[in-house]
Structures are given as structure tokens and as C-alpha cells.
N, C-alpha and C positions, 0 to 999 in steps of 0.2 A: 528618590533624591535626584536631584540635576545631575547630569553629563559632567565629570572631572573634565571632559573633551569638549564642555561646550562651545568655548568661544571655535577654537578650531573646525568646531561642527559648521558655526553660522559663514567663518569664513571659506573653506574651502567643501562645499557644497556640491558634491558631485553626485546624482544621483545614479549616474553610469558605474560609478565603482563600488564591486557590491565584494570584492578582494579583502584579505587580512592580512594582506603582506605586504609591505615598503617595496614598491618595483624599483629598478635602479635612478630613476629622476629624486626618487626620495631619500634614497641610500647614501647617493651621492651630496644630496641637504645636510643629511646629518652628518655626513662624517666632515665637510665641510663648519660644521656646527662645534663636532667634537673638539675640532680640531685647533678651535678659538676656547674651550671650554679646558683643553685641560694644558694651555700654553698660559702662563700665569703674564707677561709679557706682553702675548697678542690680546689677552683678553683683557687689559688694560686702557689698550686703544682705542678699544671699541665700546669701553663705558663714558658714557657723556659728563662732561664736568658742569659742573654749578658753578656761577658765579661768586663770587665773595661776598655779595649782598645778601646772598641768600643767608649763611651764617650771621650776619648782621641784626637783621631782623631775628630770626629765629631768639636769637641770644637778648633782643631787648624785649619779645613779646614776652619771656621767660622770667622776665625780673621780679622781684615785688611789687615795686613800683611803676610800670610802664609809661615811660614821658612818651607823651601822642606826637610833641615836637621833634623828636629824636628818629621817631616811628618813621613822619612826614622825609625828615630829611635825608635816612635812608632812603624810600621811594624815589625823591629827587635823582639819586645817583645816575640814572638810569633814563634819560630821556624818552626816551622812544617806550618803556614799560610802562613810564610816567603816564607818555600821551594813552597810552593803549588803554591805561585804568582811568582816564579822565571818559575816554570814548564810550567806553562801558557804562559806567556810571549818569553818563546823563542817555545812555538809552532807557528806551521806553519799561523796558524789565528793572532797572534800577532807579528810576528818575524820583524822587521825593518833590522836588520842587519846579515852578515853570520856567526860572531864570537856570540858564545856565552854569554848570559847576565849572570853576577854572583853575581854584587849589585843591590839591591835597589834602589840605589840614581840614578843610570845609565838607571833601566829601567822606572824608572819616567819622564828620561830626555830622551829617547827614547819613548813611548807612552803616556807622559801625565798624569800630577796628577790626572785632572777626573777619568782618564780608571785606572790607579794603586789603588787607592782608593775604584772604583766599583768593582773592583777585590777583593778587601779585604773583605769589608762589604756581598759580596756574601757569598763567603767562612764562616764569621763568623757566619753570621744567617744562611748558611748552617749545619754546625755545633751545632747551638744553638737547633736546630729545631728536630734535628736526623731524617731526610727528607727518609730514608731509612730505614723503619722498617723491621724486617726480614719476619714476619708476613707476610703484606702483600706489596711485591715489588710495585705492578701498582699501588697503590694509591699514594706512593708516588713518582713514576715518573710524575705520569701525575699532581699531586700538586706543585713538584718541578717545571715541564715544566712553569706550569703557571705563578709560581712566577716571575720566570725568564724572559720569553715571558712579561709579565706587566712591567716587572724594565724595558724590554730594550727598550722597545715602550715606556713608560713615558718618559726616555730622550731624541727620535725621537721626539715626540711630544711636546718636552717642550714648544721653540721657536716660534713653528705655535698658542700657544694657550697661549702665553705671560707671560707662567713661567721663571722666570729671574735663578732659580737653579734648574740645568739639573740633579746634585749629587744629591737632594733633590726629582725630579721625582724617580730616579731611583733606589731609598731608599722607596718610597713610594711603589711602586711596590712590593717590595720583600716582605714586612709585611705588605701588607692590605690586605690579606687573610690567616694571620695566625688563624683562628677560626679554617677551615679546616685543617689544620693540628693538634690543640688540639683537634678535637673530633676525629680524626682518632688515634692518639694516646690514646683514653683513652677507646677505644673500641674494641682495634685491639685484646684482647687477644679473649677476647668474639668470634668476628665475626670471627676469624679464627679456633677454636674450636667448635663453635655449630653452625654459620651459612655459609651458601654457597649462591654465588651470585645469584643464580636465587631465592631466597628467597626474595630479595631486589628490589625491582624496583619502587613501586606505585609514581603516581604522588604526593601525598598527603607528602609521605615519603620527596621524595625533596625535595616539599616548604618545611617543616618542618623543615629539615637538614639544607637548604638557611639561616633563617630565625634565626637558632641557630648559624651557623656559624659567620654570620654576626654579633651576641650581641658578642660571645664568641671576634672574629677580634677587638671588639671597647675595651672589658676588656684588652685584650693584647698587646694596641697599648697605651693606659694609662699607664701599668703596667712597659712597657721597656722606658730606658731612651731617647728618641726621642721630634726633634724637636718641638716645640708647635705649627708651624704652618701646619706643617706634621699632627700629631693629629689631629688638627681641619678640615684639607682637607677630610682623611679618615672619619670622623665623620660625616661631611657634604653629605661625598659620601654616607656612608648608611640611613642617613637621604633624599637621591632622591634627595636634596639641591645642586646643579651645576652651582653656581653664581659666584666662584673664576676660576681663572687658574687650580691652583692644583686640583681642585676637576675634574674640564673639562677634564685635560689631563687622571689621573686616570679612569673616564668612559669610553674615547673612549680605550685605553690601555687595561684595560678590557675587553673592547666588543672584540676587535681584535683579542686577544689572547683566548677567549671563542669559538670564528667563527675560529679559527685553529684547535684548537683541535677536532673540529667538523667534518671540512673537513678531516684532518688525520683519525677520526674515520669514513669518507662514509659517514656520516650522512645527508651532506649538499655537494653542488659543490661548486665552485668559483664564477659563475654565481651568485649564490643566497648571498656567501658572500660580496659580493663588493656590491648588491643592501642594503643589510642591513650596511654596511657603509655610504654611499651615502646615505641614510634614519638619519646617525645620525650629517650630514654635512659636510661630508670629500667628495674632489672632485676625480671623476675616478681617474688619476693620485695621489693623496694622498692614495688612497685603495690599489692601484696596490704596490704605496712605501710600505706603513708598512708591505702589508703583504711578501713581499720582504726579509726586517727586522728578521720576526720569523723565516724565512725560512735559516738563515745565522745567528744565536746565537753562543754567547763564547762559548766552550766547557767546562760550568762549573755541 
């Protein structure tokens, strides 16, 4: 089975540390870590808030009835997300038609509430997250990558693993791994200032890093306004608990997108990735599809 350490693997890559113990550069991370972790207060500040809009939506895609107009006018709130989903939508990856799109309501009716929607919620916890620290760029490409890479594979996989809301995987995906993202933002000054990557690597450091990311992921996933059964999927997921759908799709969605980043980093070939799919139940042709998938993402 894949590295519970993997993404940690791909990012701090030191082939010089061949060590199983946290030196003090790392010691000093964590307790630095801890120290927002078990301040119910500081740890407050450091989870990123959602807009209002986001609740908005959520609550009208959820109706019985979803008004598309109502849908559109949320979107409006928000100028600049507005332009963002307009810019998307007539690129070459989304474009249905040769005239230009200029409403909302048009490109919904062109690509589909799902996709107009997953457009949005990207962008917002894009935004919410500030996924681009100046500090340090790679961490947050290669955390952005993943989120992404996870949402777009939860909605691939909804269907095969008998999640009936595909919006709902792919919601999931983007914030089950916000942990990583709050301790790389509450460290970044630190670790850009006094430490350098080949200072980082021990195995011991990972799990460690896993281990807080994941408590930190369950505090932030209570803390934003989200579905109750979203919640309780991701919760279930870090509890190894993999009895629901939602939970199902999120591991393999996971896995997938951890064995990418792997392969992109040399670390692993394709060969070895598809045997570790194939290990977690997915058939040749299901390995070959998703990993398809990551290889063909929105340009968000």
C-alpha cells in the first residue's frame, strides 16, 4: 500500500537524510505546531474563513427545487469570482461554443450547474486558503495540486463507489487536507528565515507532520460551514473507518493523487502506481482511467 507519509515524501525530499529522528530544526516545527494545536483560541486564527456565499449556494444546490436564477445571482455577489468563472469557462478546456460567454446564467446553461459550481467553490477555498504563500511557492503548488487532483477524482469516483452527490465528493476533496495548509502557513515565516530544506527530511518528522495535519484537517473541517455528512466522511477517513461511500471515494481519490505526485516527482513509475491501485480494488482499466483524470485538470 502507499506511504501514509506520502505527500511529505514528495515534498521534503532529501536523499541526504537517511536519520529516524526529528533534529532540533524539526522539533522546534512541531512544538511550534503543537502549540497552535492544543491552544483552542490561537488555533482559531489560523483556520481560514469562508465567505457567506459559500453557505448560500451550498443551501440552494441542496433544495428540491434548484432555481438556476437564484444559483446565477449568488455567483454575481462576488465580482472578481464572477470574472474568474467567466475566464475559465471560455478557455479552451471549457469552451462549448465559438462566441464568447459573458453571463452566468449562459455558462451554466452551456457546462452545467455541477461544473459552474465546482468552479466556484474552487476559486473560493482557493482564495480562503491563500494557497500561495510568497515564502514558499512549492509548497503551495504541490498542496494546491493535491487538493485539486482529490476534488476531481472524488467526483470520477463518485458513481463506481455509490456516492449519490458527485458536488459533494468534489467538495470533499478540496478541504480534507486543509491541516496542510494551516501548518505550512503558521510556519512559513520561520522556515523561510532560519531553515533550508535539506535540514528537513527524517522519517520521524513526516509521521509527525501526518499525524498533526490530519488533527489540525478534522479542527477545520468542523470549524467551516459544511455539510454534516461531508464532516463525518473526512472524520471517518482519518479515523482508517471506510464503511460509507463518501469515506471509500475519498481514500482511493487520495491514494491516486499521492501516487501522481510521486510519479511526477521519479520517485515511483506507472508500473508500480497501477500495482498499488490494483492492491486497493480498482481494476487495470479503472487505474489507467483516473490516473488519465490528474493528467487532464481545470486550469485552476
Amino acid at each position: 500500500m502507499n506511504s501514509p507519509t506520502a505527500f511529505y515524501d514528495v515534498l521534503l525530499r532529501n536523499d541526504s537524510r537517511i536519520d529516524d529522528k526529528p533534529n532540533d530544526h524539526e522539533r522546534n516545527i512541531l512544538r511550534n505546531i503543537d502549540v497552535i494545536i492544543n491552544d483552542s483560541y490561537n488555533l482559531n486564527t489560523h483556520i481560514p474563513i469562508l465567505p457567506g456565499v459559500f453557505s448560500e449556494l451550498w443551501h440552494e444546490l441542496n433544495c428540491e427545487h434548484t432555481d438556476f436564477t437564484i444559483i446565477a445571482g449568488i455567483l454575481k455577489k462576488d465580482p472578481i469570482l464572477k470574472a474568474k468563472i467567466l475566464t475559465l469557462v471560455n478557455s479552451a478546456y471549457y469552451k462549448r461554443t465559438k462566441k464568447e460567454i459573458t453571463e452566468i446564467e449562459r455558462a451554466i446553461s452551456l457546462v452545467g450547474l455541477e461544473t459552474i459550481s465546482a468552479i466556484f467553490v474552487t476559486f473560493v477555498i482557493k482564495n480562503a486558503v491563500n494557497i500561495n504563500p510568497t515564502h514558499y511557492q512549492i509548497f503551495g503548488k504541490l498542496a494546491w495540486q493535491h487538493m485539486l487532483e482529490t476534488a476531481t477524482l472524488g467526483q470520477h469516483f463518485a458513481s463506481q463507489f455509490g456516492a449519490s452527490n458527485r458536488f459533494m465528493c468534489y467538495l470533499m476533496g478540496l478541504v480534507h487536507d486543509l491541516g496542510k495548509v494551516i501548518i505550512f502557513r503558521s510556519i512559513s515565516d520561520q522556515w523561510h528565515q532560519q531553515i533550508e530544506m535539506h535540514h528537513l527530511g527524517s522519517s520521524a518528522f513526516k509521521k509527525a507532520l501526518t499525524k498533526r495535519a490530519n488533527a489540525l484537517s478534522q479542527y477545520a473541517i468542523e470549524d467551516w460551514p459544511l455539510p454534516e455528512e461531508l464532516v463525518v466522511a473526512v472524520t471517518n477517513y482519518y479515523k482508517g473507518e471506510f464503511n460509507d461511500p463518501y469515506t471509500r471515494v475519498l481514500k482511493v481519490a487520495n491514494t491516486v493523487s499521492e501516487l501522481h505526485l510521486q510519479i511526477e516527482a521519479n520517485m515511483i513509475n506507472l508500473k508500480t502506481a497501477h500495482e498499488h491501485l490494483i492492491e486497493c480494488g480498482l481494476t487495470w482499466e479503472q487505474s489507467c482511467a483516473c490516473l488519465e483524470v490528474v493528467n487532464n485538470l481545470p486550469p485552476m
